[in-house]
C-alpha positions as CSV (number, residue, x, y, z in Angstrom):
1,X,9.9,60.4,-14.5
2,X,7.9,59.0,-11.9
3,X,9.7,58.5,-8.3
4,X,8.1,56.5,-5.7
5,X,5.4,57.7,-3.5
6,X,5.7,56.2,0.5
7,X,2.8,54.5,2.1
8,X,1.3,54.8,5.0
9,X,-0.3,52.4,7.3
10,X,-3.8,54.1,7.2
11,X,-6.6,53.3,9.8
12,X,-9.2,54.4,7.6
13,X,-11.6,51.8,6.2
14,X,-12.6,48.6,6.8
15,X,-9.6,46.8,5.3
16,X,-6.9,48.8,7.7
17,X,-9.6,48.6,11.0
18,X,-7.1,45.8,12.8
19,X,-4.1,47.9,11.8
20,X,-3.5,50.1,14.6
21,X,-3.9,46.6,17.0
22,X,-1.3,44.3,15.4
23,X,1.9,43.2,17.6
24,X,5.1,44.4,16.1
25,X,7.3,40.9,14.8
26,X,9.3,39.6,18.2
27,X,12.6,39.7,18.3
28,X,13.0,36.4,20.2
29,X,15.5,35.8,22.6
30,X,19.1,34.4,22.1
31,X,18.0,31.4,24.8
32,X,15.4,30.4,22.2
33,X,16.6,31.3,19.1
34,X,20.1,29.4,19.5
35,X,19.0,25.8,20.8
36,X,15.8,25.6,17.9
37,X,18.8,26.5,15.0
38,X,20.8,23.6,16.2
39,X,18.1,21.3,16.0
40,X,17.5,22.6,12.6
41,X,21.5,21.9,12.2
42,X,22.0,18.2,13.5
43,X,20.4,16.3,10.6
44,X,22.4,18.2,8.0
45,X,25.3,17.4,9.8
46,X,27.8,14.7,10.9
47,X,28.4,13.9,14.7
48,X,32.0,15.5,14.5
49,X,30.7,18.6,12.6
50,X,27.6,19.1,15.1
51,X,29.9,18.7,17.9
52,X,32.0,21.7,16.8
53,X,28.9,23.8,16.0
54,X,27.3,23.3,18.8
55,X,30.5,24.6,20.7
56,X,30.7,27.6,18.5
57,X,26.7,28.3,19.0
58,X,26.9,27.8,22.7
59,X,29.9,30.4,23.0
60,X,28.1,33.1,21.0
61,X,24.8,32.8,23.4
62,X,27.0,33.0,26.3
63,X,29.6,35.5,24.6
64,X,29.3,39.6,25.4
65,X,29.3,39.9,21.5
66,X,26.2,37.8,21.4
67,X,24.3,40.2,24.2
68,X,25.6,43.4,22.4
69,X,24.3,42.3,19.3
70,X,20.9,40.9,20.6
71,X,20.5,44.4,22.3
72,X,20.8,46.2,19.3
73,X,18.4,44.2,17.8
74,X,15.9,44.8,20.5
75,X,16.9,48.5,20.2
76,X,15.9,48.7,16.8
77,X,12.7,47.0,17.4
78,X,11.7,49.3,19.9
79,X,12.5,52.6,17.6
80,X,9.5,55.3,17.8
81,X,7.8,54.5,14.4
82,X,9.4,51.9,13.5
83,X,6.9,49.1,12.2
84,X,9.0,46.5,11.4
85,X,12.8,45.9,12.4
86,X,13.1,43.6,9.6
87,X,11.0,45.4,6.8
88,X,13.8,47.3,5.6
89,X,16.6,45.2,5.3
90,X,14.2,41.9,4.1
91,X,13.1,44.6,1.6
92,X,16.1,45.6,0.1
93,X,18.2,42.3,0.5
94,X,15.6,40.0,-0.9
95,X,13.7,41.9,-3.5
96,X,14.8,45.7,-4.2
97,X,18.8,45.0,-3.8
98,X,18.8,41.9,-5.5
99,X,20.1,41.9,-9.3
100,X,19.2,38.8,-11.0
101,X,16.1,39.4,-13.5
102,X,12.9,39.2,-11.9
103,X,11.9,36.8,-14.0
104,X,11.9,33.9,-13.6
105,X,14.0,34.4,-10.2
106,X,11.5,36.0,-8.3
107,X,8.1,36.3,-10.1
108,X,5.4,33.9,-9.4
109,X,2.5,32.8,-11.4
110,X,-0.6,30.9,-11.4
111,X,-2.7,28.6,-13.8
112,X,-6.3,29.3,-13.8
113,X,-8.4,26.7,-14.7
114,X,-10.6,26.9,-17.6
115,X,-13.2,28.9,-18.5
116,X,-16.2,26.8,-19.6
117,X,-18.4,29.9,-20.7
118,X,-16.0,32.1,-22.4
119,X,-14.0,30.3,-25.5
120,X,-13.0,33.8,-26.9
121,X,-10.0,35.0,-25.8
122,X,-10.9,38.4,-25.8
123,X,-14.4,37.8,-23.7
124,X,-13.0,36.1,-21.3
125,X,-10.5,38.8,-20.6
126,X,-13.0,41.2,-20.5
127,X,-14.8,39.0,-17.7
128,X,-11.3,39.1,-15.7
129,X,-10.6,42.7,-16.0
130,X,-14.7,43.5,-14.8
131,X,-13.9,41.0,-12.3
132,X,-10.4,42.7,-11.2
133,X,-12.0,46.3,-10.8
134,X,-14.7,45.0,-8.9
135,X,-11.9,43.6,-6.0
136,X,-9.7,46.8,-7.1
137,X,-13.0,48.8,-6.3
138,X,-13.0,47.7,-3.0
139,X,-9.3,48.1,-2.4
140,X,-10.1,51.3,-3.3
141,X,-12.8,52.4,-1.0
142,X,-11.2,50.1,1.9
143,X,-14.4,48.5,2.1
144,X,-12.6,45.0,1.3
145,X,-12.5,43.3,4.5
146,X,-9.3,42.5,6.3
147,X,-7.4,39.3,6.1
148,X,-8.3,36.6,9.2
149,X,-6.3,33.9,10.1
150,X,-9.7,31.9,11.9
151,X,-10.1,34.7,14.5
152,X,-6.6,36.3,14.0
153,X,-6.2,39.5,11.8
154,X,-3.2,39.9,9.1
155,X,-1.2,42.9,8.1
156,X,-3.3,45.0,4.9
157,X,0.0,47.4,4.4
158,X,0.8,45.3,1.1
159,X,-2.9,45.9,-0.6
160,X,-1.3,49.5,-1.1
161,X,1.2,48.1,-3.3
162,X,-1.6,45.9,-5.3
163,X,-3.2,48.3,-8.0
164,X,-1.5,50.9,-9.6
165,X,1.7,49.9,-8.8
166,X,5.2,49.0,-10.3
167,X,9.0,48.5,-9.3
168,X,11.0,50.8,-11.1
169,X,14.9,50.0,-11.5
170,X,18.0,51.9,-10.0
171,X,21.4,51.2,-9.1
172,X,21.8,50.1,-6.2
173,X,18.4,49.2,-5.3
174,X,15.0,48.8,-7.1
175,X,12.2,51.6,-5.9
176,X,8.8,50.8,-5.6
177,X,6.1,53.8,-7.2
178,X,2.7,53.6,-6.7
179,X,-0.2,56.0,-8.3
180,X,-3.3,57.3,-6.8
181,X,-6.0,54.7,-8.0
182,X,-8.9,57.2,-8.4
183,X,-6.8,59.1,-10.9
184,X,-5.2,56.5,-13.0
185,X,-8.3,54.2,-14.0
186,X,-6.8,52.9,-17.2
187,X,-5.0,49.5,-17.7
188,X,-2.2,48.5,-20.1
189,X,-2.8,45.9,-22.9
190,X,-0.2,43.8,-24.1
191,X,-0.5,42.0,-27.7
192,X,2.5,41.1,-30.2
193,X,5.0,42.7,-28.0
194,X,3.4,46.2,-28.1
195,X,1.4,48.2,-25.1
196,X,-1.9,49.8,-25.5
197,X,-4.0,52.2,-23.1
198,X,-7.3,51.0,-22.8
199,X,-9.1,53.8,-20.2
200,X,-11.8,51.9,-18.2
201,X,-14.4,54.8,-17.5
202,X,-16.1,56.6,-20.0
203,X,-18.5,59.5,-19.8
204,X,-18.2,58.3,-15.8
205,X,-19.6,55.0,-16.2
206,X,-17.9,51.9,-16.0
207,X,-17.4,50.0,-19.1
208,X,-19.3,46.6,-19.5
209,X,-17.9,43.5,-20.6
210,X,-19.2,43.9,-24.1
211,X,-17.3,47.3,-24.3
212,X,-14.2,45.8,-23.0
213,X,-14.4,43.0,-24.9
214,X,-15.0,45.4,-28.1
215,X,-11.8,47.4,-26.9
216,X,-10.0,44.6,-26.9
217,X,-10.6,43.0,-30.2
218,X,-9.8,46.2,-31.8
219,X,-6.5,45.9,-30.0
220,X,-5.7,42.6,-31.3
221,X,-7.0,43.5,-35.1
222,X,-4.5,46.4,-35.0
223,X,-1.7,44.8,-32.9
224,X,-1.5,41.9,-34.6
225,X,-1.3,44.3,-38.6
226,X,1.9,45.8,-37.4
227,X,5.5,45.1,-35.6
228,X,7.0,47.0,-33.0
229,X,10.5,46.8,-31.5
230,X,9.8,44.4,-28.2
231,X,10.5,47.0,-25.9
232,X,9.1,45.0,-23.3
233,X,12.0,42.8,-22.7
234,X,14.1,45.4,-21.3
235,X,12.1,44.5,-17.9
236,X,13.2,41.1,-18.4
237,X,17.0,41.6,-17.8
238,X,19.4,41.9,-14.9
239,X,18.4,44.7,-12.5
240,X,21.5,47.0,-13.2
241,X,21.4,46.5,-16.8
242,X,17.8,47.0,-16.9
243,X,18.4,50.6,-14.7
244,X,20.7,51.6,-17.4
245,X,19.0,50.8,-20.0
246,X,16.1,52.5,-18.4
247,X,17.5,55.6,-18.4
248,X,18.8,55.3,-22.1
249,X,15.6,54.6,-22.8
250,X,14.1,57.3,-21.0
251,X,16.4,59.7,-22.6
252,X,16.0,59.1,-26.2
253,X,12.7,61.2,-26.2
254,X,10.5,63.2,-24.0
255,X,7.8,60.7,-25.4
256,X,9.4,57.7,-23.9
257,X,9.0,59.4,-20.3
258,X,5.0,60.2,-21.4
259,X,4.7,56.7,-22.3
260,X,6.6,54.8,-19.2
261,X,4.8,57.1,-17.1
262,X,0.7,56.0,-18.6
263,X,2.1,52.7,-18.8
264,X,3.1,52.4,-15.0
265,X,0.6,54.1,-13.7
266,X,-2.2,51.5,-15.2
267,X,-3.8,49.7,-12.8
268,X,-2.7,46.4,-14.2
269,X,-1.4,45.4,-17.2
270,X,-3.6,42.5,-19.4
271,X,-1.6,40.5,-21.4
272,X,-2.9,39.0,-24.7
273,X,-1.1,36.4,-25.7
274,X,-0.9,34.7,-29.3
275,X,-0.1,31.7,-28.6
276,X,-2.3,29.0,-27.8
277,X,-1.0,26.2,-24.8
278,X,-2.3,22.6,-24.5
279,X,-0.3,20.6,-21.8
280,X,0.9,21.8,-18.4
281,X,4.0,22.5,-18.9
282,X,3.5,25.0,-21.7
283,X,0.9,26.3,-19.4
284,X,3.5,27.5,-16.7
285,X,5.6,28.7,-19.0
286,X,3.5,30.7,-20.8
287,X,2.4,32.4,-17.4
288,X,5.9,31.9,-15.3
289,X,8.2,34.1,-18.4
290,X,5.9,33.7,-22.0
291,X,8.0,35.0,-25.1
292,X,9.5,37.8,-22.4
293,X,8.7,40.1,-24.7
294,X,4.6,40.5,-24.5
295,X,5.2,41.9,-20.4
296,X,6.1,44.4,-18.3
297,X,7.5,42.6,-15.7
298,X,7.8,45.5,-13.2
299,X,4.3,46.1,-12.9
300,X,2.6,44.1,-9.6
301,X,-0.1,42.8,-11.6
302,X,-0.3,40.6,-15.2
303,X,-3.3,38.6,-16.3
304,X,-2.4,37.0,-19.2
305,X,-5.1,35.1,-21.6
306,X,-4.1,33.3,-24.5
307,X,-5.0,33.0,-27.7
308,X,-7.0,29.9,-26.9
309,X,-8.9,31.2,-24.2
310,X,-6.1,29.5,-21.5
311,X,-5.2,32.2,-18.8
312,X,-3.3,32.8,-15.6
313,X,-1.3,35.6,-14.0
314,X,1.7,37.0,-12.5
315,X,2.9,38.8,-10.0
316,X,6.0,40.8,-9.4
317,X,7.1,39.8,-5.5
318,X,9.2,42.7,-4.1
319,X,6.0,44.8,-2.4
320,X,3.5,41.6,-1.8
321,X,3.5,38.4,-0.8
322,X,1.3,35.5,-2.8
323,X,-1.2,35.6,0.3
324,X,-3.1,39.2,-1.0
325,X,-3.1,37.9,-4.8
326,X,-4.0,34.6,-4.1
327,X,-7.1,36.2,-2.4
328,X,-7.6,38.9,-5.6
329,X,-6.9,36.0,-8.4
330,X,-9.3,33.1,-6.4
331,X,-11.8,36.3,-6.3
332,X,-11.3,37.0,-10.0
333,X,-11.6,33.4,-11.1
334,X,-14.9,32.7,-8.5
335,X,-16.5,35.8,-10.2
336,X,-16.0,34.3,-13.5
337,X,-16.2,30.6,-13.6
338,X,-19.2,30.7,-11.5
339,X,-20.6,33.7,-13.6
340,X,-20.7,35.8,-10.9
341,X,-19.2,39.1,-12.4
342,X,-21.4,41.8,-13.0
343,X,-20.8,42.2,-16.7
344,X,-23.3,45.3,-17.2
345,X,-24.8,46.4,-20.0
346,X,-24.8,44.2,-23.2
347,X,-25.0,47.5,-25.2
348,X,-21.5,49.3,-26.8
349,X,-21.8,52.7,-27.1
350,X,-21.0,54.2,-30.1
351,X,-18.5,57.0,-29.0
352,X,-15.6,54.8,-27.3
353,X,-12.5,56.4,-28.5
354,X,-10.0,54.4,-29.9
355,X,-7.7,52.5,-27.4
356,X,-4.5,54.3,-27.2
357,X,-0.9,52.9,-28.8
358,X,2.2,53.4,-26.2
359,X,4.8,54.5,-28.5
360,X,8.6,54.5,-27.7
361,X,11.3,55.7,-29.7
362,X,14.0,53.6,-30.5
363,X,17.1,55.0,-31.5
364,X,19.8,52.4,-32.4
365,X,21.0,52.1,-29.1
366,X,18.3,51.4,-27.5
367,X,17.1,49.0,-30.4
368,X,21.2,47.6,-29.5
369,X,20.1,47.4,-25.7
370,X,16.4,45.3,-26.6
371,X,18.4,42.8,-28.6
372,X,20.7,42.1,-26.4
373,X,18.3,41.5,-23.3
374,X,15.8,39.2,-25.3
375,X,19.2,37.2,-26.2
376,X,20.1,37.0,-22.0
377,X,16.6,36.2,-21.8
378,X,16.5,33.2,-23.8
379,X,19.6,32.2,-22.5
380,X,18.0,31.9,-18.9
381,X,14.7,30.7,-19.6
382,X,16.6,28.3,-22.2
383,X,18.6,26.6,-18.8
384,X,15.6,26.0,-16.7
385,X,13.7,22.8,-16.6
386,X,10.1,22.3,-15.5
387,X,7.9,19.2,-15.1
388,X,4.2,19.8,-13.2
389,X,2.9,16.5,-11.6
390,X,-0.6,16.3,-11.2
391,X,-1.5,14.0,-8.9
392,X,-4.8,12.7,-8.8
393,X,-4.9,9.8,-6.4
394,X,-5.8,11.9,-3.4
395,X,-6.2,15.4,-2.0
396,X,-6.6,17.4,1.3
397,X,-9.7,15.3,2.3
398,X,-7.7,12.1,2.0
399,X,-5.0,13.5,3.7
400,X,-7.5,14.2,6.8
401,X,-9.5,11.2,7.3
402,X,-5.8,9.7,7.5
403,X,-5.2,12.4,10.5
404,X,-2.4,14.5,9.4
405,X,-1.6,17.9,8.4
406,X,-2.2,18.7,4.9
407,X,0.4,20.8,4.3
408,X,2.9,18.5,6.7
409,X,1.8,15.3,4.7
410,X,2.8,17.1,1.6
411,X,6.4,18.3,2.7
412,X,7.0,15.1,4.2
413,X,6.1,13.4,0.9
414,X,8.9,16.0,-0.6
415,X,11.3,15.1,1.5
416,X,10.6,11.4,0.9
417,X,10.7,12.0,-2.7
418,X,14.3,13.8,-3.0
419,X,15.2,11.1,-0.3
420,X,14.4,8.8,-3.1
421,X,16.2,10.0,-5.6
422,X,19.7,11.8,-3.5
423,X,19.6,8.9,-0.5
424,X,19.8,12.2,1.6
425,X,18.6,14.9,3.2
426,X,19.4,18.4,2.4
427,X,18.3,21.8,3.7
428,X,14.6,23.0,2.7
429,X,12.6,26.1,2.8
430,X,9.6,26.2,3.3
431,X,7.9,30.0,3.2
432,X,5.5,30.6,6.7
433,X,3.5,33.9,6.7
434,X,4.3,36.4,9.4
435,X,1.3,38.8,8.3
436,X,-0.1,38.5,12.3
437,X,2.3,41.6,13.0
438,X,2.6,45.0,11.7
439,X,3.9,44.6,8.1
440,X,5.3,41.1,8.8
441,X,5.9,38.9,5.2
442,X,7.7,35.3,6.1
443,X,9.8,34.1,7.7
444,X,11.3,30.2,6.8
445,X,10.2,26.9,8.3
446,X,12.9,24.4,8.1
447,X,11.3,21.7,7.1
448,X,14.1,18.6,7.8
449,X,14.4,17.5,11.2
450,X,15.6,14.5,13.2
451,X,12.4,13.0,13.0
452,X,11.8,14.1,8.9
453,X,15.4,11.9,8.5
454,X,14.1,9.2,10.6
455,X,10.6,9.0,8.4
456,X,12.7,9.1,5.4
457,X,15.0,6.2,6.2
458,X,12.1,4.3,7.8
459,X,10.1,4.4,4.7
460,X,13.0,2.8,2.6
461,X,14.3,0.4,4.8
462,X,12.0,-2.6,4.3
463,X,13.0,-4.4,7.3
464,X,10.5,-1.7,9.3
465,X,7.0,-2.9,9.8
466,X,3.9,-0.6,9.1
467,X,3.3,0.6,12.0
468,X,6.9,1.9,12.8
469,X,6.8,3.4,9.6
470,X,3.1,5.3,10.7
471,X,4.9,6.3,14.0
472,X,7.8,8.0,11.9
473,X,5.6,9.7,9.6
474,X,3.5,10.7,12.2
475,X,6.3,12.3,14.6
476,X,7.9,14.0,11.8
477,X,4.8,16.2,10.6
478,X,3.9,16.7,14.2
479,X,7.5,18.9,14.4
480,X,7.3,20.0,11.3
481,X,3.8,21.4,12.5
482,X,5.3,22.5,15.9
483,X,8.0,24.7,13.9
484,X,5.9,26.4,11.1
485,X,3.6,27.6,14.1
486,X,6.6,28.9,15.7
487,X,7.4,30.8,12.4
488,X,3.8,32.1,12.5
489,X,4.8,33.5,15.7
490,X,7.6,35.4,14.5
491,X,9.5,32.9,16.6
492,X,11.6,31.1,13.5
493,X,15.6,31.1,13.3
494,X,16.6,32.6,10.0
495,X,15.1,36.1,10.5
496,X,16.3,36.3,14.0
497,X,20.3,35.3,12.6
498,X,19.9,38.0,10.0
499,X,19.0,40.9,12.2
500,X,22.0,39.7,14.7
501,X,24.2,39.5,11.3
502,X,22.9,43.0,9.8
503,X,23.2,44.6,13.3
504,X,27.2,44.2,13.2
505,X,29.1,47.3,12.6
506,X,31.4,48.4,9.9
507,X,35.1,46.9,11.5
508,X,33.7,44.7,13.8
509,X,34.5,40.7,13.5
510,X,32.0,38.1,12.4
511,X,31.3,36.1,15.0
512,X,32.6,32.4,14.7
513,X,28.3,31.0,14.6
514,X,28.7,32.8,10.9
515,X,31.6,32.0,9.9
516,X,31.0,28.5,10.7
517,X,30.5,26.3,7.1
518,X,27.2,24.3,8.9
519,X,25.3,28.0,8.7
520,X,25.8,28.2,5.0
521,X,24.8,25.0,4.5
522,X,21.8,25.3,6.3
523,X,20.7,28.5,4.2
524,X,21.6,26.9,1.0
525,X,18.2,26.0,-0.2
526,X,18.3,22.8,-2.3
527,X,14.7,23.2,-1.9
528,X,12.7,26.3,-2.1
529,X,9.0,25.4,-1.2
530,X,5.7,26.8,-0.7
531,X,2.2,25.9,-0.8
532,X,-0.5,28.5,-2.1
533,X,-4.3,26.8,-2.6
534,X,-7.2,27.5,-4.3
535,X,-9.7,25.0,-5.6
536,X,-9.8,27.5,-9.4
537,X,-5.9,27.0,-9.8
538,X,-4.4,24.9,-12.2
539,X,-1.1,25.0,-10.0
540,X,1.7,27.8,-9.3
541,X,5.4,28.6,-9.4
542,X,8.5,29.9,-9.0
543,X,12.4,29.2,-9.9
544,X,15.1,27.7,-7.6
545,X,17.1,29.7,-5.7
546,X,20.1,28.5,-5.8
547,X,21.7,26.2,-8.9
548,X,22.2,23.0,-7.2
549,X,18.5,23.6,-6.2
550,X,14.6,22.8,-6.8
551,X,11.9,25.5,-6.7
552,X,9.0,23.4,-5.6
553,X,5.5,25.4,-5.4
554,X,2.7,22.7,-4.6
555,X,-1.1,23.4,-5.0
556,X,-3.1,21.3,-2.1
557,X,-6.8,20.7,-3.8
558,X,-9.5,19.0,-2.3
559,X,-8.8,15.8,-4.6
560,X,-5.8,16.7,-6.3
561,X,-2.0,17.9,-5.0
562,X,-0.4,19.9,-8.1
563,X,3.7,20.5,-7.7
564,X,5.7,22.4,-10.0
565,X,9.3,21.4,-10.3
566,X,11.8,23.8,-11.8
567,X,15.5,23.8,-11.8
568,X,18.3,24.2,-14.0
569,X,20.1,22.4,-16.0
570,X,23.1,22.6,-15.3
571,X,26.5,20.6,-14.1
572,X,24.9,19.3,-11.3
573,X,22.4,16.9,-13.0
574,X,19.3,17.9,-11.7
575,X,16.3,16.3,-13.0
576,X,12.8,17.5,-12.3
577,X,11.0,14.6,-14.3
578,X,12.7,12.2,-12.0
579,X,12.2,14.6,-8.9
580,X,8.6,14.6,-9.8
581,X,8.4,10.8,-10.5
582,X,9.4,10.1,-6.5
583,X,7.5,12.6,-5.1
584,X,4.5,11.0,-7.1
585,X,5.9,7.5,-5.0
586,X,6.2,9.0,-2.1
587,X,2.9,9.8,-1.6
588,X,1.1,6.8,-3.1
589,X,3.5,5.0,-0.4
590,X,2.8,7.3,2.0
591,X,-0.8,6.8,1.9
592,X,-0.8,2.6,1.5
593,X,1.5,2.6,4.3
594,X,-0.8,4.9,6.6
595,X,-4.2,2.6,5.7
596,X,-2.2,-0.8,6.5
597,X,-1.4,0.5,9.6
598,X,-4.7,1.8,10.3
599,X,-5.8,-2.0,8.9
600,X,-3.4,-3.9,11.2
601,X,-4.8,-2.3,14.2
602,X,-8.4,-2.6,13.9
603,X,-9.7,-4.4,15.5
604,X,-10.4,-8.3,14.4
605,X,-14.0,-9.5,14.1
């Protein structure tokens, strides 16, 4: 079986050049840390309740259990070869440790747009996969230049993790593997639920689009004559069952080890889908979970094309972040719909062998094991909800000329919106990358403050004028700016509260700041946000994470804003159409209320 293979930041190449001069994430101090969470606190509190937390957060900053544990956390940070003092635990507690099936609780996906020049399914996967080498290509020879924020430089670690890479499952915790890319130059097909081996490099060349594109539709001809136990939907399941199941599966023949081992070793897997999505909706479903059945959902990378020539792809979250495959999918789909791609030679040679079938053996209990996941399956996917707004009325170059943020204009029209519909406010994530430092990921920007509570009530009381109303809209992106550039920083709260709560000994007591109700609150995401743009998306998402919750990805286009709104459905009566209905008010108001303003105070001629 394969076992997982460490990584190592490597200064070799263009793409790891800035490597060796990254800052290692801060560990911030207690006097800054302390005062920002309790800003973050007051507007999810009362006056009584804020009182008592601030006493309780006050004592621990002043307390000697408060210094020990902030000078652990320094200790840690300064370790000899340590990269990152969170990487580890952030690792384990938010990806490899946690249980729940990866999809759809931790997956994300995108929506391409279409593809004018390829209506054939398999042609246009073709032009994805050339498309996809050509990046993995320079992944490969680390000629692929490094990430910049303007003139800053971001963390490459995670590019190891992109190609040839999977998440395999164990109790307690998930491992990653990854396979050396100039060894493994095949991909994994998927069609009607089985797997395929399709090896891209014959006689040492490269094949063209035509050849792939030939490979593929003998895929589909013979996929699509025969039936196959979905094996595949194993990967959808709960992390311990699946790790079980694994090994059942593993152990019911020698063959099953051959065949998990080409299959995870692939440098992506390529999803053909039969089915054929029209609206939006189906779109993100078809990309966020499909049939569960037609995936691997370990492996980092899925393209998936449909039968009517729709695509999109996901990505498994534990080793990368959305920054790395936003970058290799708004490559793949500039390449393509721009035609681009270098699709080589029009010419199929004669000699291709036959793409390869990835058999597994199925003994009863492990045909048992598949029926039972595809029924938990449906179950979940059967309890979520999902509307997509698009909203066509303005974009990002609206939302400038009217001088704000785009990103802040957009959460503040979120927070408007559940205002709307819950006549409160309740805590919000919203993900902030910390790629500046040596392997840093995210940390969260709270996005409701005073002044986002303020906006909110000044927007629906109609007794305020326009121009208090701009004032209030206008203060409460500025701090919502202020604190995601602090996050960018690696000067956030949440991270900083973990690694003071994961520093605590076995025996020792929990300080009072944690046991105190207002910091569960504050962590209980009722929405889970995060923006992720590219002018060749169709929109993105992701699930809620908790079940009173919203999972709100948003799509910021140059004339368009794109959210999609999952949640479940559930006792708690959450609605996405509706969410998605004042979200769509908020920011039509949001805008008119802006341009009056800017009216009223021109100038009179």
């Amino acid at each position: 079986m394969p076992s997982p293979q460490p990584q190592k930041t490597t200064s070799v190449g263009k793409l790891f050049e800035f490597q060796s001069q990254l800052p290692k994430l801060p560990v911030p101090a207690l006097s800054e840390t302390l005062p920002k969470y309790l800003s973050t606190l007051e507007p999810l509190l009362s006056k009584d309740e804020f009182a008592q937390t601030k006493n309780l957060v006050e004592k621990f900053g002043q307390s000697s259990q408060g210094q020990e544990l902030q000078r652990r956390l320094e200790a840690r940070a300064a370790e000899p070869g340590r990269a990152n003092w969170l990487e580890e635990w952030w690792n384990d507690l938010s990806y490899m440790g946690y249980r729940d099936p990866v999809t759809p609780y931790v997956s994300y996906f995108y929506t391409y747009k279409d593809d004018k020049l390829r209506r054939k399914p398999t042609q246009r996967a073709a032009a994805i996969v050339r498309a996809a080498w050509a990046f993995r290509a320079q992944v490969a020879s680390r000629e692929l230049a490094p990430e910049m924020a303007r003139t800053t430089p971001l963390c490459s670690y995670s590019y190891n993790y992109m190609f040839n890479a999977t998440r395999i499952p164990k109790r307690p915790s998930d491992v990653e593997a990854t396979y050396d890319l100039g060894a493994n130059q095949h991909i994994t097909v998927a069609r009607n639920n089985q797997f395929f081996t399709l090896e891209l490099v014959h006689d040492g060349q490269l094949l063209s689009a035509a050849e792939i594109e030939s490979q593929l539709d003998r895929i589909v001809e013979r996929a699509d004559s025969t039936a196959a136990v979905p094996v595949g939907v194993l990967t959808s399941d709960n992390r311990d069952l699946w790790a079980d199941n694994y090994e059942l599966l593993a152990q019911a023949s020698p063959q099953n080890a051959q065949t998990l081992e080409k299959l995870q070793s692939s440098a992506f897997l390529l999803c053909l889908d039969d089915t054929k999505p029209v609206t939006r909706e189906e779109c993100h479903r078809t990309y966020w979970h499909g049939n569960g059945s037609n995936r691997w959902f370990d492996k980092s990378l899925q393209f998936i094309v449909c039968d009517n020539a729709k695509a999109g792809f996901l990505g498994e979250h534990s080793s990368m972040d959305g920054t790395p495959t936003c970058r290799l999918n708004d490559y793949v789909l500039d390449q393509t719909l721009n035609n681009k791609v270098d699709l080589g030679s029009t010419n199929v040679r004669a000699d291709l062998s036959e793409p390869e079938a990835l058999r597994f053996v199925t003994p009863p209990t492990v045909v048992r094991a598949i029926e039972q996941a595809a029924g938990r399956f449906s179950k979940v996917v059967g309890q979520h909800q999902l509307r997509v707004l698009q909203y066509e009325a303005f974009g990002k170059d609206e939302i400038k000329k009217l001088g704000f943020s785009p990103d802040g204009f957009v959460q503040m029209a979120i927070q408007l919106g559940y205002y709307k519909m819950y006549g409160t406010s309740r805590a919000t994530y919203e993900a902030a990358a910390t790629r500046k430092f040596l392997h840093g990921r995210t940390e969260t920007c709270r996005s409701v403050s005073n002044e986002s509570v303020a906006f909110c009530r000044a927007f629906e009381d109609n007794a305020q004028g326009v121009q208090d109303k701009l004032a209030a809209l206008q203060a409460a992106v500025k701090t919502h700016g202020a604190y995601a550039k602090a996050c960018s920083e690696g000067k956030g709260v949440d991270r900083h509260l973990l690694g003071l709560r994961l520093v605590l000994r076995a025996g020792e007591e929990k300080p009072a700041i944690f046991q105190d109700p207002a910091y569960a609150r504050s962590c209980h995401w009722n929405l889970s946000t995060s923006q992720l743009s590219s002018e060749h998306f169709e929109g993105w998402g992701f699930s809620e994470v908790v079940p009173d919750g919203y999972g709100i990805a948003y799509t910021i286009r140059k004339d368009a804003l794109i959210f999609h709104i999952a949640a479940m459905q559930n006792e708690f009566g959450l609605n996405s159409d509706h969410l998605a209905h004042y979200i769509k008010e908020a920011a039509t108001e949001m805008r008119a209320t802006v341009l009056a303003a800017k009216l009223a105070a021109a100038p009179k001629l």
